[in-house]
C-alpha positions in Angstrom: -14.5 -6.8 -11.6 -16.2 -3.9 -9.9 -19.5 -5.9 -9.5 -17.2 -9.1 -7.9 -15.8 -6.2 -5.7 -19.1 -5.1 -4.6 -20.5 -8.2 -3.9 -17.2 -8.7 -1.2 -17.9 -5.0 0.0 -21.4 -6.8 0.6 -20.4 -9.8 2.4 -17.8 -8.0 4.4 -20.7 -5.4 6.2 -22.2 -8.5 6.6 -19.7 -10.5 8.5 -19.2 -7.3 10.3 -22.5 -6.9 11.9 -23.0 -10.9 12.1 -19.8 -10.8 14.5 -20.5 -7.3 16.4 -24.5 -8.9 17.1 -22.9 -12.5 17.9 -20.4 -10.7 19.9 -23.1 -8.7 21.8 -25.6 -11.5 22.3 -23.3 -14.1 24.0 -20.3 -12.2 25.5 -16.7 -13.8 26.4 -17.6 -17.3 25.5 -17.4 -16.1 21.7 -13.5 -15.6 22.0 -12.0 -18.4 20.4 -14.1 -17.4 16.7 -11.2 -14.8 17.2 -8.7 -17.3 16.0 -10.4 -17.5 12.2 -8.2 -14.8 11.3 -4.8 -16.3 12.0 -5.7 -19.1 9.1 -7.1 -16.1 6.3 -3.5 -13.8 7.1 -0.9 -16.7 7.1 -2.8 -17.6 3.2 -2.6 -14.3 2.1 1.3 -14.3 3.3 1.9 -17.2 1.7 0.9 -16.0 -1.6 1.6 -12.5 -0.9 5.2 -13.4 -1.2 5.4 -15.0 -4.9 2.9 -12.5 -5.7 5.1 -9.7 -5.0 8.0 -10.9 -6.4 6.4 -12.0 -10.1 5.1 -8.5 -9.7 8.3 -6.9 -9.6 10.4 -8.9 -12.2 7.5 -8.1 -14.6 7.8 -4.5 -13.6 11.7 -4.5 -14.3 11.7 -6.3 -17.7 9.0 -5.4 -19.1 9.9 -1.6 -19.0 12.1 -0.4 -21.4 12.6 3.3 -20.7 16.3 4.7 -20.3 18.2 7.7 -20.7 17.3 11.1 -18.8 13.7 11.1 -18.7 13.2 8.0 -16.8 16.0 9.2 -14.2 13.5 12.6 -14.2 10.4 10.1 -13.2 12.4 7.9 -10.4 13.5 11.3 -9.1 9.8 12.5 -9.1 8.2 9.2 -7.8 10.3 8.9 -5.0 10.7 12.6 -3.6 6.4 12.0 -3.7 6.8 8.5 -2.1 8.6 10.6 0.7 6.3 13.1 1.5 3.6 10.3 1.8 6.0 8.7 4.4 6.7 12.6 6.4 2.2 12.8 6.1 2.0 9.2 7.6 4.5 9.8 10.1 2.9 13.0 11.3 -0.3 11.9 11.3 0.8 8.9 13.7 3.1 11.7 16.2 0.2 13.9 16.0 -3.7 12.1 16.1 -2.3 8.3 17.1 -4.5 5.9 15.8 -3.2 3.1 17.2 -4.1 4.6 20.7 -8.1 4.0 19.2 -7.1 0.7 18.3 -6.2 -0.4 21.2 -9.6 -1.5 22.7 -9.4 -4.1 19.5 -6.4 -5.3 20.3 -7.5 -5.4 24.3 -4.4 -3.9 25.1 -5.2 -1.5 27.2 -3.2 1.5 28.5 -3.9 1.0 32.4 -2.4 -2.6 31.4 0.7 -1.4 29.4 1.6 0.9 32.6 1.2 -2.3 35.0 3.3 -3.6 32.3 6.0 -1.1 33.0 5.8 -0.3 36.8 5.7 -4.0 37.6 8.6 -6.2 38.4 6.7 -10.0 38.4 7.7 -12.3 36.1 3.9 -12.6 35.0 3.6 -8.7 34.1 6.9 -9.0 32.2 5.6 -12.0 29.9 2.8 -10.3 29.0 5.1 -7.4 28.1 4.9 -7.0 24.5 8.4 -7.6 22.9 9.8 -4.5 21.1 10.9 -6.5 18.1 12.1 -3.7 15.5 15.8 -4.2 15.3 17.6 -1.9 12.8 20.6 -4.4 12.6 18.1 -7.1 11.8 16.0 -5.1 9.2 18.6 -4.4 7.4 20.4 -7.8 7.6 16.9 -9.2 5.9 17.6 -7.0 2.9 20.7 -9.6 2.4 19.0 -13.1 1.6 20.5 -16.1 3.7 19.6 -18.1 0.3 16.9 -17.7 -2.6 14.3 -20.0 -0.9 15.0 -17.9 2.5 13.1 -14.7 1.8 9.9 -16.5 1.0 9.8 -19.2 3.9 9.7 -16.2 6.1 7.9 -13.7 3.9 10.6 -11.2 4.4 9.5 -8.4 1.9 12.9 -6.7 2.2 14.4 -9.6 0.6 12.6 -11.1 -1.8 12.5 -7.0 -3.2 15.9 -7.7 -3.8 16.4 -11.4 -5.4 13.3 -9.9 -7.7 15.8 -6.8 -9.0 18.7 -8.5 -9.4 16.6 -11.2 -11.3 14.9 -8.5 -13.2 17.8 -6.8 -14.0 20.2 -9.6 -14.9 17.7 -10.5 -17.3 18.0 -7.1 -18.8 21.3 -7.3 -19.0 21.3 -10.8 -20.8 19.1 -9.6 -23.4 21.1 -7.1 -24.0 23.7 -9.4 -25.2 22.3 -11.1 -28.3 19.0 -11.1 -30.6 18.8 -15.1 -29.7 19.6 -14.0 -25.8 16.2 -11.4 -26.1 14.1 -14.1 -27.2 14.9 -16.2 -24.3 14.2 -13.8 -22.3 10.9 -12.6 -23.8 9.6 -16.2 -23.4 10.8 -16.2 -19.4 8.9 -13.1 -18.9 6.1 -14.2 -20.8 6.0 -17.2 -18.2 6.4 -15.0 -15.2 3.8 -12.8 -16.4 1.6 -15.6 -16.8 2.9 -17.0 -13.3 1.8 -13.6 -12.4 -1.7 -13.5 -13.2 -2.2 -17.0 -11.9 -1.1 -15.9 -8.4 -3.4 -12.9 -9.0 -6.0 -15.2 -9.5 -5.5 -16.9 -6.2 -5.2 -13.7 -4.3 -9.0 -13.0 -5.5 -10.0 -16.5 -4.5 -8.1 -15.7 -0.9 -9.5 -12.4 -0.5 -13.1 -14.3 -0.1 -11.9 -16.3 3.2 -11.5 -12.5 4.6 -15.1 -12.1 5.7 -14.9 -15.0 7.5 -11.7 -13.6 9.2 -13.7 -10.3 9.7 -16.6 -12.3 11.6 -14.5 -14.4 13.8 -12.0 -11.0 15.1 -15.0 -8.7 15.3 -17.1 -11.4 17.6 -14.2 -11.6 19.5 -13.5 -7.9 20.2 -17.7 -7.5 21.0 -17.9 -9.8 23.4 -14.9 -8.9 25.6 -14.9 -5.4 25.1 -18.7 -4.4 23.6 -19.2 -1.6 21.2 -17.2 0.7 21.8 -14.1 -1.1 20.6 -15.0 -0.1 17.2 -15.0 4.0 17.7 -10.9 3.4 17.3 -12.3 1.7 13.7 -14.0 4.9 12.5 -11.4 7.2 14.4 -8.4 5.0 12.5 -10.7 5.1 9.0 -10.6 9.0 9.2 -6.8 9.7 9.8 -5.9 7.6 6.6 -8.3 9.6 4.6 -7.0 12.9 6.3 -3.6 11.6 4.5 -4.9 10.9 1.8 -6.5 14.4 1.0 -3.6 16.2 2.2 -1.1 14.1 -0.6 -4.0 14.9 -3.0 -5.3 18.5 -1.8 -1.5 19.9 -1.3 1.2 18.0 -1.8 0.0 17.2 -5.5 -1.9 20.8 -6.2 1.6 22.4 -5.2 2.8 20.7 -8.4 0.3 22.0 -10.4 0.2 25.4 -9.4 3.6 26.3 -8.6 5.6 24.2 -10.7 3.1 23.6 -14.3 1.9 27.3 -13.2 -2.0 25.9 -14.3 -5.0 26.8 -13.5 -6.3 24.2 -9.9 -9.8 24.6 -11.2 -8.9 23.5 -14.8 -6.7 20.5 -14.1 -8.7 18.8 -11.6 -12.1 19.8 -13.4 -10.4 17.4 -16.1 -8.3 15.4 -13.6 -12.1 14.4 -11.9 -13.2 11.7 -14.0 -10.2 9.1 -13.8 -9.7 9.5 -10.2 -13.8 8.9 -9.6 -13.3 6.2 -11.9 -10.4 4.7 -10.2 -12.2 5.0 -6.8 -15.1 3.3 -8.6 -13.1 0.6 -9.5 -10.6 0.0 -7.6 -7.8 0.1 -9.5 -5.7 2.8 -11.0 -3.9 0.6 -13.8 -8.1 -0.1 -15.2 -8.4 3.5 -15.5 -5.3 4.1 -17.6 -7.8 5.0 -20.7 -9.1 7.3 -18.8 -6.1 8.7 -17.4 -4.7 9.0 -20.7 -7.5 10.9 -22.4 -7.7 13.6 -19.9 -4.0 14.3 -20.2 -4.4 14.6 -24.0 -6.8 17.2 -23.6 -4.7 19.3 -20.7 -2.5 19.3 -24.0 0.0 16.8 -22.0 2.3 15.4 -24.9 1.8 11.6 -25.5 5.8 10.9 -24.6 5.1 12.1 -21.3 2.2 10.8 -20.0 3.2 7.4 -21.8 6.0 7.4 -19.7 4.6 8.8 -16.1 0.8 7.0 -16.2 2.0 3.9 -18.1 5.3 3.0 -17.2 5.1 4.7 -14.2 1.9 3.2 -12.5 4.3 0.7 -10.9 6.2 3.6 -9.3 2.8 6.0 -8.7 1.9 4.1 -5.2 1.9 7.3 -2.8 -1.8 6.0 -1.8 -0.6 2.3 -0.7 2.8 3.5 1.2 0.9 6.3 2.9 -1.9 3.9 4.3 0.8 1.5 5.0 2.9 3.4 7.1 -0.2 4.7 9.1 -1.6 1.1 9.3 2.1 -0.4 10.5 2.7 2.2 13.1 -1.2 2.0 14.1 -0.9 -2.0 14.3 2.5 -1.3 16.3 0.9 1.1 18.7 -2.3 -0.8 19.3 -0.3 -3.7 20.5 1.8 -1.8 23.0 4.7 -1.4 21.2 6.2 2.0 21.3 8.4 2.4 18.1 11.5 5.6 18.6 11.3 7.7 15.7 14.5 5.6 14.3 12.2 2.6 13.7 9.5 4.7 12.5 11.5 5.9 9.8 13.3 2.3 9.2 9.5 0.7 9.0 8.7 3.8 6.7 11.4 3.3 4.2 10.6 -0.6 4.0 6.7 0.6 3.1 8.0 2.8 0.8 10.2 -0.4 -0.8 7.2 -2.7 -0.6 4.9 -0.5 -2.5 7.0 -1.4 -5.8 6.3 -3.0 -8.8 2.6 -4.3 -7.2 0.3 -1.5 -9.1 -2.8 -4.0 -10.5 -2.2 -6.5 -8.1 -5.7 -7.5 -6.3 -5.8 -5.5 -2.7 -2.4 -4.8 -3.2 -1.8 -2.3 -0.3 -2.9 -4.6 2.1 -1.1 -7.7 0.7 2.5 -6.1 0.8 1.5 -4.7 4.5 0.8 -8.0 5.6 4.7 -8.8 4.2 5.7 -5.6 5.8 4.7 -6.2 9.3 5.7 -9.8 9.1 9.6 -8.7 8.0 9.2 -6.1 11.0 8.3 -9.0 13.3 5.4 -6.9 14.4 1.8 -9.0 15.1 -0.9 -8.9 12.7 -3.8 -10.3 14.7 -5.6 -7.3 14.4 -5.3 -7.0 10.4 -8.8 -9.2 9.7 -10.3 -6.5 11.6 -8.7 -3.8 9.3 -9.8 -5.7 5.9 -13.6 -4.8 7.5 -13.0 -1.3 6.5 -10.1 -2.0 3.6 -12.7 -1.7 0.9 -12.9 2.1 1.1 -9.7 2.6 2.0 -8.6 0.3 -0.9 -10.6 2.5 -3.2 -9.6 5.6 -1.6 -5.6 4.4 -2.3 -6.1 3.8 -5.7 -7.8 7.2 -6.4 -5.0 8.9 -4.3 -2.7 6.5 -7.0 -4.7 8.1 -10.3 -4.4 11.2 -8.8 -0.4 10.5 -8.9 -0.9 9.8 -12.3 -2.4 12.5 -13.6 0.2 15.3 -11.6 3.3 13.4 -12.6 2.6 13.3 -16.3 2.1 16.9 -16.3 5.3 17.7 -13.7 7.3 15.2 -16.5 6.2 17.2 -19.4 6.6 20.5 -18.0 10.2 19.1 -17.1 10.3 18.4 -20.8 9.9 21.9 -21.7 12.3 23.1 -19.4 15.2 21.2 -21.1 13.5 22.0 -24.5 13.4 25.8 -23.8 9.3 25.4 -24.8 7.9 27.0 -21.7 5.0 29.3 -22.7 2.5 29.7 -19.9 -0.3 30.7 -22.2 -1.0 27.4 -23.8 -3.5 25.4 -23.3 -5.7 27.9 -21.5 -4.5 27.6 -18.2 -3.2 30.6 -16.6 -1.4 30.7 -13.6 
């Protein structure tokens, strides 16, 4: 996997310099290559959507945690899952990377104020529609019909048709022995329906470099070089995110609430999350994951329950780099979102990031479903996918990380409602 990986990391620099130097060499006349990437992001959409859903249903009947504890790791996950969307939020209000991205996109600002100021029918066709409507977001969440979400890829509602499907079936087993074993053998064929879709989604992902050839030829021969400082610029915000969900949101935790030692817990915490950046995937580092939570003296229930079952709630790296990503697509194209829409695109990242830990490239998958519900463009996402492979890696590390903090948050929650708080175990002092 990591050496399949690699070898697209390869061929994506490639296709990266191929299209800036063909670009370059012969100027405007290169455009049309441009349109490569409309082909590679309507494919990925198009199995994005049964990808996500199978993803989901798995998720929902395949874990069988209830009572109090699980309610405890919802509560966590979420209220985390929140604090990524405030970070991605604030880092769009306050360093707008979409504003960089804009010599990609080749909407320009002079151009968005002729935009405004002009009254001619041609200025107000080029006008880019503000197509965000609350009513209409949250009207997707309420499928027309069960074939409706997936003809337009609306992520809001095929979310939904997959938990009440996942659910019902819960609730059926629950009625018989003879009723679980029907059950077991459907999700035994969605998991299977699962992994094949998986499987496409890796053969998919090779179309992107020629997506990233065709865009980046495009934006180098109408707008040179310098239409890809906003890459770099963009590349660095979603990192900054990323450090400040690992460096404070996820150290308060672990200082002020499991009173341990920083040094000690991410001396040990180090090796999973290098691992999961290594290989791109937080769900292949479990092992790891687990290991170093049995020697931070984290009982098995908990981290069972946080690293395991929760990995398909642990996603703080994918909604944080898609809420930056949205808004940054959003802004790039000239459309100016009020802080209601943020928030309502937010909430739906938030939503999409479920159930889809494991899944190949997930992050970028469900934002591709995200933007589409949203009605926002996505011409400039081949582009993105040039630079995705660190960011990918950096979102599943930010994902271990989430891991690793919630295990030991659950436990020490654990020991609360036990009354088995004693701060000198384990070593770590506070």
């Amino acid at each position: 996997m990591t050496k399949i990986h690699l070898n697209l990391t390869f061929w994506l620099v490639i296709a990266l310099a191929a299209g800036i130097l063909t670009g370059v060499s012969f100027g405007p006349s290169v455009a049309f290559l441009g349109d490569l990437g409309k082909p590679v992001i309507s494919i990925i959409k198009t199995v994005a959507t049964p990808l996500v859903f199978f993803a989901i249903v798995d998720a929902v009947v395949t874990t069988h945690v209830r009572g109090i504890s699980f309610l405890r790791l919802v509560t966590l996950t979420t209220f985390n899952g929140c604090i990524a969307l405030t970070i991605g939020l604030c880092l769009h209000a306050f360093f707008q990377p979409g504003e960089a991205l804009r010599a990609l996109t080749g909407t320009s600002q002079a151009a968005l104020n002729e935009i405004q100021t002009s009254g001619s029918m041609a200025a107000a066709a080029a006008a880019p529609a503000l197509t965000l409507d609350l009513q209409k977001v949250l009207d997707g969440f309420v499928p027309k019909s069960i074939v409706d979400p997936f003809s337009t890829s609306n992520i809001a509602g095929i979310v939904v048709l997959a938990l009440l499907a996942g659910f019902g079936l819960r609730a059926h087993a629950a009625t018989s022995s003879e009723a679980q074993k029907s059950v077991d053998r459907l999700a035994a064929i969605n998991h299977t329906m699962l992994k094949g879709v998986e499987h496409c989604i890796k053969w998919v992902v090779w179309l992107v470099p020629f997506a990233v050839f065709g865009v980046s030829a495009k934006a180098a021969g109408e707008r040179g070089l310098q239409a890809f400082t906003g890459l770099g610029y963009y590349v660095l915000v979603v990192l900054a995110g990323f450090a400040i969900q690992v460096g404070v949101v996820y150290s308060a935790w672990i200082k002020l609430y499991c009173r341990q030692s920083l040094h000690a817990f991410w001396t040990v915490a180090q090796k999973p999350v290098f691992y999961a950046f290594g290989c791109n995937s937080s769900l292949a580092t479990l092992p790891l994951t687990l290991a170093s939570l049995d020697k931070l003296k984290v009982s098995r229930r908990s981290s069972t329950l946080a690293a395991c079952v929760g990995t398909n709630l642990n996603n703080d790296g994918i909604i944080l780099y898609e809420v930056v990503t949205a808004l940054a697509v959003a802004s790039a194209s000239g459309i100016d979102l009020p802080l209601m829409q943020q928030i309502t695109l937010a909430g739906l990242c938030l939503i999409a990031a479920m159930g889809v830990a494991g899944v190949p490239e997930a992050g970028f998958v469900s934002l591709s479903l995200v933007l589409t519900t949203l009605h926002l463009p996505t011409a400039t996402l081949p582009l993105l996918l040039s630079v995705d492979w660190l960011l990918a890696r950096a979102r599943s590390a930010v994902n271990a990380s989430s891991d690793m903090v919630c295990s030991s948050v659950l436990d020490q929650m654990e020991k609360h409602q036990h009354g088995e708080i004693n701060h000198q175990n384990s070593g770590f002092q506070p």
